[in-house]
VEXDREN-2710 file (C-alpha; in Angstrom, 1 decimal):
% VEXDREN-2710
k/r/px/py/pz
1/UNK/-191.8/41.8/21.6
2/UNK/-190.6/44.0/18.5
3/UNK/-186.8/44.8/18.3
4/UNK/-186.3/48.9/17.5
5/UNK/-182.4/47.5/17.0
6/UNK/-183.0/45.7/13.8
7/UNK/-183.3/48.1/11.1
8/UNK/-180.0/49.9/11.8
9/UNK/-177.6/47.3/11.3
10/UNK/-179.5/45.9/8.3
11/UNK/-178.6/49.2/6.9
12/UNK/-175.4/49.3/8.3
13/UNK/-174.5/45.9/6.4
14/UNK/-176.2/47.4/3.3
15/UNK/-173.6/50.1/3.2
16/UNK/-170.8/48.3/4.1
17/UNK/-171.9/45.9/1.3
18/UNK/-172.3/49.0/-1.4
19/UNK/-168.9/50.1/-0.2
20/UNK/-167.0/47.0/-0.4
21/UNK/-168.7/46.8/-4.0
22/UNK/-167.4/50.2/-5.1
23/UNK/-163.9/49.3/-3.3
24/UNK/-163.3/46.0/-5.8
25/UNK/-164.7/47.8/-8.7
26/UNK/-162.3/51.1/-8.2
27/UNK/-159.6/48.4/-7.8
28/UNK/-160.1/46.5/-10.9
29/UNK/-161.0/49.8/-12.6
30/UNK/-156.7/50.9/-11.5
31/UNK/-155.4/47.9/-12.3
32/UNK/-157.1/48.4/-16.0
33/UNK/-156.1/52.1/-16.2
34/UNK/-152.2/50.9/-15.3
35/UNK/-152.6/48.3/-17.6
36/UNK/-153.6/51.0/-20.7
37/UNK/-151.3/53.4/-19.6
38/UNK/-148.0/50.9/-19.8
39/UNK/-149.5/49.4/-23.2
40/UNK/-149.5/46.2/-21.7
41/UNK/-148.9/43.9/-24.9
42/UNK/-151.6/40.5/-23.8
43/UNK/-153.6/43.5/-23.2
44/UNK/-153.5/45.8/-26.4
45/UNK/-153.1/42.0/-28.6
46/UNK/-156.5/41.0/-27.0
47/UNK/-158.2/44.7/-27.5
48/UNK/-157.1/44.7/-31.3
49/UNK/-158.3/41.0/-31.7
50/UNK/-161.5/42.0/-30.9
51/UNK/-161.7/45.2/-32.4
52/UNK/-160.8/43.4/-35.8
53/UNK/-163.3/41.0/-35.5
54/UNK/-165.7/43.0/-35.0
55/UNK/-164.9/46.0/-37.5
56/UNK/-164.8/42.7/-39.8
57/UNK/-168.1/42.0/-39.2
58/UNK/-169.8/45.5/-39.3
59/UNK/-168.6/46.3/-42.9
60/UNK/-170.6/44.1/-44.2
61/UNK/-173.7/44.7/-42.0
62/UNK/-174.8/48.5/-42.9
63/UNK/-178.3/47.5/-41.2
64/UNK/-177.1/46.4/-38.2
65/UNK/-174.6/49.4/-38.2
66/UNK/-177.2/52.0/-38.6
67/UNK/-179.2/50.1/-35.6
68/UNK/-176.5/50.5/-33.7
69/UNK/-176.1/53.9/-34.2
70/UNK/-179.3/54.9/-33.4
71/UNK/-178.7/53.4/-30.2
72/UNK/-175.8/54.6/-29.2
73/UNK/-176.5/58.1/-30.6
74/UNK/-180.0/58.6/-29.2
75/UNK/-181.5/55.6/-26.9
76/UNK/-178.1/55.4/-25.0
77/UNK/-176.0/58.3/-25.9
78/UNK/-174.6/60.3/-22.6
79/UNK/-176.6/63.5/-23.0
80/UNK/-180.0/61.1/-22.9
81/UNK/-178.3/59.6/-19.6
82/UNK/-177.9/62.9/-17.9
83/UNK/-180.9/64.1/-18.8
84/UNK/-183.2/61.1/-17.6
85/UNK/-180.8/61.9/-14.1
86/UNK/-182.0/65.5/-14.5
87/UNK/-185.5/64.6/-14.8
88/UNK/-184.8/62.3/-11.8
89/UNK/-183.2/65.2/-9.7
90/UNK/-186.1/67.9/-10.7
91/UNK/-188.4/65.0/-9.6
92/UNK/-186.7/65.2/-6.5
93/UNK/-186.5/68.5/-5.8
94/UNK/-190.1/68.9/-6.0
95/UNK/-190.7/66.3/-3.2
96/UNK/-188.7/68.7/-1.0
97/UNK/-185.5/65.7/-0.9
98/UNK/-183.4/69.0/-2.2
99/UNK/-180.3/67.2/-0.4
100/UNK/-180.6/64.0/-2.4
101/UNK/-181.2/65.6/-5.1
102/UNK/-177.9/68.0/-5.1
103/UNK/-176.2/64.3/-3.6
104/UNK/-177.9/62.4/-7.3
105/UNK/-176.9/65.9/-9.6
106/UNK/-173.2/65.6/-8.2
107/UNK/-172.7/62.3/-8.7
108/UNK/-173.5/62.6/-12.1
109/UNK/-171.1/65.4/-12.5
110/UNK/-168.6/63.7/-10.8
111/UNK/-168.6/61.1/-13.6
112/UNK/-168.6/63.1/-16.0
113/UNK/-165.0/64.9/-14.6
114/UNK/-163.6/61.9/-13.6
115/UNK/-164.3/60.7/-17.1
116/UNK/-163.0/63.6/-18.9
117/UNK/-160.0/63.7/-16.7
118/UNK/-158.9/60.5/-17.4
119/UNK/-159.3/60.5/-20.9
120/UNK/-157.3/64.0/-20.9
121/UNK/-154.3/62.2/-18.5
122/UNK/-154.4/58.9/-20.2
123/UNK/-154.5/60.3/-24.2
124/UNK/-155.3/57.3/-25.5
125/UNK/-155.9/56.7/-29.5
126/UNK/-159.3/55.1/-30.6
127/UNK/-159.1/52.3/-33.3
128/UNK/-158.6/53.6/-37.1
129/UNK/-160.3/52.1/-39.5
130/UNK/-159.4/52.8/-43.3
131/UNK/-163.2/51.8/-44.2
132/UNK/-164.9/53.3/-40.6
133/UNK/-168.3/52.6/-40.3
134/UNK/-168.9/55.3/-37.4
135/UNK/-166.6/58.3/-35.9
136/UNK/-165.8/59.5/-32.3
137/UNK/-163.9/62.0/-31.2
138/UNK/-161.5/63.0/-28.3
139/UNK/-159.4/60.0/-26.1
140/UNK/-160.7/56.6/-25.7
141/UNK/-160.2/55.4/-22.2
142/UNK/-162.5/55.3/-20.4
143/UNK/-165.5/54.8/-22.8
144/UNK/-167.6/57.6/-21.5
145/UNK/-170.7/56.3/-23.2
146/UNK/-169.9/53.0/-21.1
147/UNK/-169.5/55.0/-17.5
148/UNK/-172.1/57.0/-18.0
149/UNK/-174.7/54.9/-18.0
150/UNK/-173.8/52.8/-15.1
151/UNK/-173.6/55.7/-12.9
152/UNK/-177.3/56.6/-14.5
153/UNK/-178.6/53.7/-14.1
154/UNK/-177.1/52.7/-10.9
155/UNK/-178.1/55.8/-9.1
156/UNK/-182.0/55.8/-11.0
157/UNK/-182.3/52.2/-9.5
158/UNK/-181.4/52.8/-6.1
159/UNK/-184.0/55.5/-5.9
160/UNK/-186.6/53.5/-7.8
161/UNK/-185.9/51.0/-4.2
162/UNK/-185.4/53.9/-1.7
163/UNK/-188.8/54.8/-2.7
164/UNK/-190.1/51.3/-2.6
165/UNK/-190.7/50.5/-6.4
166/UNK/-193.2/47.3/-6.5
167/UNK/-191.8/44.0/-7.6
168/UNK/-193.1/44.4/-11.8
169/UNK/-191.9/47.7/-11.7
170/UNK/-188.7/47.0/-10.2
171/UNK/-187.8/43.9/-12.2
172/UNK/-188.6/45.9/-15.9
173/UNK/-186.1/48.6/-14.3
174/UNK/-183.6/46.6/-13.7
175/UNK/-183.9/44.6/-17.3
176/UNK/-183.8/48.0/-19.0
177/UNK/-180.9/49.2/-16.8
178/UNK/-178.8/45.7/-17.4
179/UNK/-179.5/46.0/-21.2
180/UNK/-178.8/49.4/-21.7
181/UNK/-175.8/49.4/-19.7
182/UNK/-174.2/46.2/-21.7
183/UNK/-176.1/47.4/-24.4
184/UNK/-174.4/50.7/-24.8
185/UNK/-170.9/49.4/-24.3
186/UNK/-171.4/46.6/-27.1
187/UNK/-172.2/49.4/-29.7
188/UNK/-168.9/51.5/-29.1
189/UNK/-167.3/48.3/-29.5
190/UNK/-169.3/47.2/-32.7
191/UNK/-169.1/50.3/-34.2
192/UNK/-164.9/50.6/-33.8
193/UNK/-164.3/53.5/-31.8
194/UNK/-163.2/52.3/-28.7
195/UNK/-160.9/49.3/-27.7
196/UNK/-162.9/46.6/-25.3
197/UNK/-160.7/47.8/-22.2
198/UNK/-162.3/51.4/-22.8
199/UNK/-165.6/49.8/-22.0
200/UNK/-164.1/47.2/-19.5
201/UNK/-162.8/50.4/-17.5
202/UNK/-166.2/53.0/-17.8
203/UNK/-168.2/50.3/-16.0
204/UNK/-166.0/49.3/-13.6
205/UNK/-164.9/53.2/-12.7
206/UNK/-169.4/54.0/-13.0
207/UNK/-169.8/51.3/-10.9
208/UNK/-167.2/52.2/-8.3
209/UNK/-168.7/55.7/-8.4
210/UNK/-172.3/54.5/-7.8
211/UNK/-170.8/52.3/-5.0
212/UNK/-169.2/54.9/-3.0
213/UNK/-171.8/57.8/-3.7
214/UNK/-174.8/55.4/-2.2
215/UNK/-172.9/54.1/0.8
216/UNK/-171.5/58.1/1.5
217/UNK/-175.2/59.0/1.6
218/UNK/-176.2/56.0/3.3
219/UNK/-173.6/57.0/6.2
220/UNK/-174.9/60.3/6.0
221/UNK/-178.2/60.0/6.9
222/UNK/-177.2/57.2/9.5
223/UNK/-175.5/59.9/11.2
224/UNK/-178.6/62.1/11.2
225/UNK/-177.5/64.7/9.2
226/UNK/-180.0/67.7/8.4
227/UNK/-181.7/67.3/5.3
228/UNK/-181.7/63.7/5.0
229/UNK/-184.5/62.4/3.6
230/UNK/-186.3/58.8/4.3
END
């Protein structure tokens, strides 16, 4: 005889699970931002080691540089982010799931404040460079480039499974999503404008975001609220 009970606390674990996930990534994301803020010296020693490195490096690759630029400019750049997420939440609309739609558009905007905020409160200095390969204005942490796309690309995959994307399609999703995400946040950091715990922190604060905005919804609808679509 077929249990009606089983589905609900599979989904109940689920959002727990998503939670939990946003929890450790908001607390690792803090204990990063505190760690910038005081100038923690193993901190800002490792950040510059790298950054040297790899500024090094990209002087005397100009090929490699302007790949990189291209992809961080255009393939991965923030604006193409939001407006795949756009496309997603038109797309949405359309179908009539105007509620997860608003829920998909405001979690992008979220990001997008919090990221801005931060970078406002924190004031941090990108690297210089007296032979720069690219330029970037504005504060460095969080690397909004970084945050960005995890929040897109976490939120475009969980709609790709909540409306039961087939294994092929799924599985090339979730390769472009992991690529482009480390992708993206290996570019800033090849092409010297941002220090290695500006990218550290954008993924962990996207994450935590993409965390806490699927398990919200996911409460939502378990609660039966108008709108809610399957």
């Amino acid at each position: 005889m077929a249990s009606p009970q089983l589905s609900p606390p599979v989904r109940t674990r689920s959002r727990v699970t998503l939670f939990g996930a946003g929890a450790v990534c908001a607390l690792l994301a803090l204990v990063v931002l505190i760690l910038v803020a005081v100038r923690w010296s193993p901190l800002m020693s490792l950040d510059r080691t790298v950054a040297e490195a790899l500024h090094r490096r990209a002087v005397t690759e100009p090929g490699l540089v302007h790949a990189n630029r291209i992809l961080t400019d255009w393939a991965w750049d923030p604006w193409t982010m939001r407006a795949l997420t756009a496309v997603a939440v038109v797309a949405l609309w359309w179908r009539g799931a105007r509620l997860l739609a608003v829920w998909v558009a405001a979690t992008s905007l979220l990001g997008t404040l919090v990221q801005q905020g931060l970078k406002s409160a924190v004031g941090r200095e990108r690297p210089r460079w007296p032979d720069p390969v690219d330029s970037a204005h504005y504060a460095a942490f969080p690397s909004g480039h970084a945050m960005t796309a995890m929040v897109t690309c976490g939120m475009l995959l969980w709609l790709l499974r909540r409306y039961g994307a087939g294994p092929r399609l799924w599985r090339a999703a979730l390769a472009v999503a992991c690529v482009s995400v480390v992708g993206v946040g290996l570019t800033r950091l090849y092409l010297g404008v941002h220090w290695s715990s500006d990218v550290l922190g954008g993924w962990l604060l996207g994450g935590a975001l993409v965390g806490f905005s699927i398990a919200g919804y996911a409460r939502y609808e378990r609660r039966g609220g108008p709108g809610a679509c399957p």
